[in-house]
N, C-alpha and C positions, 0 to 999 in steps of 0.2 A: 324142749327147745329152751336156751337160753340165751337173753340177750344184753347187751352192755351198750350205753347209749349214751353219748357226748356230745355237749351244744360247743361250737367252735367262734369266736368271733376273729375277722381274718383282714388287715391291712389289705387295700385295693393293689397294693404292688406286690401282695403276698399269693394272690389268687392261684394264679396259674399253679406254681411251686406246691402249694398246701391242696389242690385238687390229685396235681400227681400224685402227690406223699398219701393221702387218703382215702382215695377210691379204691373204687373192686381190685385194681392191677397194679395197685400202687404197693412202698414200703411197707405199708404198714401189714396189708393183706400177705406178703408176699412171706414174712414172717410167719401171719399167723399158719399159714397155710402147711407148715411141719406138723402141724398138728392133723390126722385124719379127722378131726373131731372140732374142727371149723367148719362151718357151712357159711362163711359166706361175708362180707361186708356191703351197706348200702350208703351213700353218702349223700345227701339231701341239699338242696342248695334254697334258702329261706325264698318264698314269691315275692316279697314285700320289703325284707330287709336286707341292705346289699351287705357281705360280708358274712350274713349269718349262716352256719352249719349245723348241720346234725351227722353224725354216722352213726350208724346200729350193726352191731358186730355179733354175728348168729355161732355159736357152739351145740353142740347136741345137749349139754348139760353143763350145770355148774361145777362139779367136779370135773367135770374135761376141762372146762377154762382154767378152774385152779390148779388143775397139773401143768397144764402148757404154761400157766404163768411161774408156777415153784422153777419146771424144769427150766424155762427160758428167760429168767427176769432179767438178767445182766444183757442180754440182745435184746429185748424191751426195752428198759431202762436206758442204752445207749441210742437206742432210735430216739428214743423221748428226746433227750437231750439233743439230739441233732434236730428235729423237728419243732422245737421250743420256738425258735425265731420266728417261724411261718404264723405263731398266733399272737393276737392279741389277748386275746379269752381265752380259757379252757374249764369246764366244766363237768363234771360225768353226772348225767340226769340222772343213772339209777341202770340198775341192775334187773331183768326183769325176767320172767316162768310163767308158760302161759298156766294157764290154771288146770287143775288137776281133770275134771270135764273136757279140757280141749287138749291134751297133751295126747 
């Protein structure tokens, strides 16, 4: 398992809009989802901080991501760009593999 993980901070008038664009059913998933080799988007909404986000974006492998991203950059890259307005923040926490014992 491989995962990719972004802290989002989000205008209060931006909510709704940046919840569609980023959850399980949203754009962003909707993309990844050409990929057989996506499993999955979670989208976390902070207890304490209002605006704040996280998503975790599930592949079976890193090389899967990096194909889907070689093959797909120019329809990422345009989503970015349409999706830019919806943040104030954007962050990528890190790249993560569960460890070789739990894999």
């Amino acid at each position: 398992m491989f995962v990719v993980v972004w802290q989002f901070e989000i205008a209060e008038e931006n909510v709704t809009a940046f919840e569609a664009a980023y959850g399980a059913e949203g754009a962003w998933a909707q993309l990844f989802r050409v990929s057989a080799e996506y499993k999955g988007t979670e989208l976390l909404r902070d207890a304490y901080v209002p605006g704040s986000y996280l998503t975790i974006d599930r592949w079976t492998s890193e090389e899967a991501f990096r194909t889907f991203r070689k093959e797909h950059d120019s329809e990422y890259e345009a989503l970015d760009r349409q999706c830019d307005a919806l943040t104030a923040k954007e962050l990528r926490v890190g790249a993560y593999m569960a460890p070789r014992s739990l894999a």
